[in-house]
C-alpha positions as CSV (number, residue, x, y, z in Angstrom):
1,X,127.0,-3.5,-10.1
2,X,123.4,-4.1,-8.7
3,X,122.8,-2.7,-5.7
4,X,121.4,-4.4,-2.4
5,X,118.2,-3.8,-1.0
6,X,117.0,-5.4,2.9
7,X,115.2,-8.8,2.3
8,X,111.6,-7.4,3.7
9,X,108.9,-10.4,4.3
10,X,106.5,-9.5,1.6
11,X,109.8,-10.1,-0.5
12,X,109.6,-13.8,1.0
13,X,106.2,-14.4,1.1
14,X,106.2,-16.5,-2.4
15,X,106.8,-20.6,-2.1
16,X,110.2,-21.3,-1.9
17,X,110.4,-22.5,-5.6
18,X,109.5,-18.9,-6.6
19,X,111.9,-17.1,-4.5
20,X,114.7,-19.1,-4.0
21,X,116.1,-17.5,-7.7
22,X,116.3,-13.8,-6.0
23,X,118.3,-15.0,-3.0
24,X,121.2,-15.6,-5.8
25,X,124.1,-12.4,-5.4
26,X,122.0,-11.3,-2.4
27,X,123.9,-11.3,1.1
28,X,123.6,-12.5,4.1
29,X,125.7,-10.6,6.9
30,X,126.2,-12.4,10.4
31,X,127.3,-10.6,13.4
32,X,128.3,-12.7,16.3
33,X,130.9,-12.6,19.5
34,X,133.6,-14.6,17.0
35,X,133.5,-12.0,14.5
36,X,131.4,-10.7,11.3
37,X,131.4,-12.5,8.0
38,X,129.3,-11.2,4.6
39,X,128.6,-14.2,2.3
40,X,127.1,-13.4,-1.3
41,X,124.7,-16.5,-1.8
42,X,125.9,-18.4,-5.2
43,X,123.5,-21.7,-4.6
44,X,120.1,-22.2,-2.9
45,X,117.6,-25.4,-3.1
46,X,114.0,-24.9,-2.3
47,X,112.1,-27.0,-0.1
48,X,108.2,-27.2,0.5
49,X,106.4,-28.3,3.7
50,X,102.9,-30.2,3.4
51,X,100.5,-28.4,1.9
52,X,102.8,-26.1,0.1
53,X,101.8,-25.4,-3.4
54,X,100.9,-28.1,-5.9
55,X,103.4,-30.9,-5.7
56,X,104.2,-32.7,-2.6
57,X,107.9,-32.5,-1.9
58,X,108.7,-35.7,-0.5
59,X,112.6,-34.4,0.2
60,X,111.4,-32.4,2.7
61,X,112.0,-32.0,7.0
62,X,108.2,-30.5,6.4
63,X,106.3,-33.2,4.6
64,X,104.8,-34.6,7.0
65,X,103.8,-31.6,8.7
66,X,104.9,-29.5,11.7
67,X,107.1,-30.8,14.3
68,X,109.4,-29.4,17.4
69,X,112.1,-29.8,14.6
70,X,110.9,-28.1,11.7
71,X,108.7,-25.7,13.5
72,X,110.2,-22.5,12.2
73,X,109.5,-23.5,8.6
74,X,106.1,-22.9,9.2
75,X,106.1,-19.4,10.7
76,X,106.8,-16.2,9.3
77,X,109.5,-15.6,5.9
78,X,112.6,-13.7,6.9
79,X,113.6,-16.2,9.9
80,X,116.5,-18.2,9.4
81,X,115.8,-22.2,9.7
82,X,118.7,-23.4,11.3
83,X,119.2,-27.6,11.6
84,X,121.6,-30.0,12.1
85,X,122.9,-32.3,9.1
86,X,124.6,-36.0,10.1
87,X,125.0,-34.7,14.1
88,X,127.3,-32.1,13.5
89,X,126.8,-29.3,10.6
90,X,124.6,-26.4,11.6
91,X,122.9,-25.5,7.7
92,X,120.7,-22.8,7.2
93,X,117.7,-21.7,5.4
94,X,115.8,-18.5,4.9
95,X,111.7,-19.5,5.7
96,X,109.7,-17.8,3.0
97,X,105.8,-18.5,2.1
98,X,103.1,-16.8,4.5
99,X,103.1,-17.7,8.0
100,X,101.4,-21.4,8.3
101,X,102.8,-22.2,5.0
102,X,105.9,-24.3,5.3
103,X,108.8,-23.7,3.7
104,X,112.4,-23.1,3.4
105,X,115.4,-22.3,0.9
106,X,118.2,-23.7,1.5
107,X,121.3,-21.6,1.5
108,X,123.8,-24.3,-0.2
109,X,126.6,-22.1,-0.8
110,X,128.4,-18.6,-0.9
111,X,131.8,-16.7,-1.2
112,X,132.9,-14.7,1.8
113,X,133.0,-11.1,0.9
114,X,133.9,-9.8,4.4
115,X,135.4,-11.0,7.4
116,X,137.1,-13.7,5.5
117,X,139.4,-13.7,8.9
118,X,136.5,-15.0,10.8
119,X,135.4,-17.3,8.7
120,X,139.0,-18.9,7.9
121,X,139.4,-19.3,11.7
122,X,135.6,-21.4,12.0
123,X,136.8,-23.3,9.0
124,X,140.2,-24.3,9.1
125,X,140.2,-27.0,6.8
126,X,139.6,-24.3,4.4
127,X,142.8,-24.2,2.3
128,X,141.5,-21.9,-0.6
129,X,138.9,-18.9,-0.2
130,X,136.6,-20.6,-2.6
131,X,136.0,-23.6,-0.1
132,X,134.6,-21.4,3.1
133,X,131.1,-21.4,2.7
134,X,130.9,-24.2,-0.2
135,X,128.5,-26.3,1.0
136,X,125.5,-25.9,2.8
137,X,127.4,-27.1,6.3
138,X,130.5,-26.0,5.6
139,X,128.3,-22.2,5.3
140,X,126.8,-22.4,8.5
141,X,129.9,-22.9,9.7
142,X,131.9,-20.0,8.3
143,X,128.6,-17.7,8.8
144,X,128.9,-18.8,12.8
145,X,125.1,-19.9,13.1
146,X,124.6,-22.6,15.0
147,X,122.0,-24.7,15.5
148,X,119.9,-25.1,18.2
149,X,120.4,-21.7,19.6
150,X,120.4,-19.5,16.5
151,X,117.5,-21.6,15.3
152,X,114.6,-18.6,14.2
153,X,117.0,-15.8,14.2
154,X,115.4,-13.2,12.4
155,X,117.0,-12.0,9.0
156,X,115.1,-9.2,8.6
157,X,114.6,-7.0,11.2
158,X,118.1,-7.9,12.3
159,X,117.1,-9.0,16.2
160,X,119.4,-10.8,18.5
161,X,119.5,-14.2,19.3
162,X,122.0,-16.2,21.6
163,X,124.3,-13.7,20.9
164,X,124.0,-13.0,16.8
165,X,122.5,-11.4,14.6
166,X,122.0,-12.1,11.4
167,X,120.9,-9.7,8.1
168,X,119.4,-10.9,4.3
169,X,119.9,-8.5,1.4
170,X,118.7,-9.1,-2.2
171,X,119.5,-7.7,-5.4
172,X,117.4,-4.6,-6.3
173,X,117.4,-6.1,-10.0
174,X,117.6,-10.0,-9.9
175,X,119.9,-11.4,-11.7
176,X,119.2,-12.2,-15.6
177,X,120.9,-15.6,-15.9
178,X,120.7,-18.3,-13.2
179,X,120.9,-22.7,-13.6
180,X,118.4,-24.4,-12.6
181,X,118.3,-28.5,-11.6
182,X,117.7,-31.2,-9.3
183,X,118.9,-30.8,-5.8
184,X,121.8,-32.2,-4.5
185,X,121.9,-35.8,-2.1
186,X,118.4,-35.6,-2.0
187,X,116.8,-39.7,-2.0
188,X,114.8,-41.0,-4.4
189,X,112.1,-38.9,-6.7
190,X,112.7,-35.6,-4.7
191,X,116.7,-35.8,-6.2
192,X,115.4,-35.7,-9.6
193,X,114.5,-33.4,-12.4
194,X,111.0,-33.7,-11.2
195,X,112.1,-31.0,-8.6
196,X,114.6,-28.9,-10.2
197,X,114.9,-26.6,-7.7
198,X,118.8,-26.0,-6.9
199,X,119.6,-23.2,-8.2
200,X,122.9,-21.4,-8.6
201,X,125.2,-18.9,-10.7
202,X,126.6,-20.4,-13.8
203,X,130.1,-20.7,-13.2
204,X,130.6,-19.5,-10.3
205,X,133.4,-21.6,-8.3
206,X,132.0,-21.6,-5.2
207,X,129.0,-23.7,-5.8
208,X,129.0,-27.2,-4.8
209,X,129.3,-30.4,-7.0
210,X,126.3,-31.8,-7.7
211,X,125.8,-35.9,-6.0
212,X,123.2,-38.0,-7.0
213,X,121.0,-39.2,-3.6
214,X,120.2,-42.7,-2.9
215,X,118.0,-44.0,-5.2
216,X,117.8,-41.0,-7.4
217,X,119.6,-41.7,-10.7
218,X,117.2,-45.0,-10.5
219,X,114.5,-43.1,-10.3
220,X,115.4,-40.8,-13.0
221,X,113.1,-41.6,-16.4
């Protein structure tokens, strides 16, 4: 088996469409007063902020530049981008690109690897291990990050914040075979195959069904 290795920032500092692949089989460990869970990441979905790289992402809380929302996208890789989804799901991403570059990868799902006790009791509607942390609300949930207050919790030096902490490991050898297409529920042009980047472990049974958003499959062609 591949060993870990800590996520460092100059791991991070590529777009998001570059990296996103080598946060498959990493880990992200979260420590807070509820317990500790260990999630290996099976799906991600890169997002770029204005400005970032050559095509502008129009699916993304950063394309119209910074704001007191998506202000952690734009500072330094290795922070966690913590937001709220429809009122009520906390989802996170890991920030990568260098500071001022906006950016974030979307952790979309995972399987629990330890503390599955914790993470049973945050998501009770969970009736089979596979369903924790598939999905990218249903993750945050199991993980215990919540947004506001865990919003910019650093994932690499490990720091505190509201009470967690929160870890990112990688592989130390990426893996060979990943799938690659368009992300999921996203409207419009940004749901297509002219941004295939959701990526994930073929497979796997963890990773989420893939939804068309509004106005995507229209757009397709």
């Amino acid at each position: 088996m591949t060993s870990l290795v800590p996520a460092t920032r100059e791991a991070l500092e590529g777009l998001p469409a570059e990296v996103a692949p080598a946060l498959l089989g990493g880990e992200l460990r979260v420590q807070t007063s509820t317990g500790s869970v260990a999630l290996r990441i099976t799906e991600v979905e890169a997002y770029h902020g204005r400005g970032t790289g050559p095509q502008v992402d129009p699916g993304s809380h950063a394309r119209m530049g910074p704001t007191a929302r998506n202000a952690t996208m734009w500072g330094e890789p290795g922070h966690l981008y913590v937001y709220l989804s429809h009122g009520i799901h906390s989802c996170v991403n890991v920030v990568s690109g260098p500071e001022g570059v906006a950016g974030g990868i979307l952790l979309r799902a995972g399987e629990v690897v330890d503390g599955a006790d914790a993470a049973h009791a945050r998501r009770p509607a969970a009736r089979v291990a596979r369903d924790l942390a598939r999905g990218p609300g249903r993750l945050g949930d199991a993980v215990g990050l919540r947004h506001p207050i865990h919003d910019g919790i650093d994932a690499v030096t490990g720091e505190e914040r509201a009470g967690a902490s929160a870890r990112l490991f990688l592989l130390a050898e990426p893996l060979a075979e990943i799938a690659t297409g368009p992300r999921v529920g996203v409207a419009g042009i940004a749901g297509t195959d002219a941004f295939p980047w959701r990526f994930w472990i073929p497979g796997d049974p963890t990773v989420s069904a893939f939804r068309w958003g509004r106005g995507a499959r229209e757009a397709t062609g």
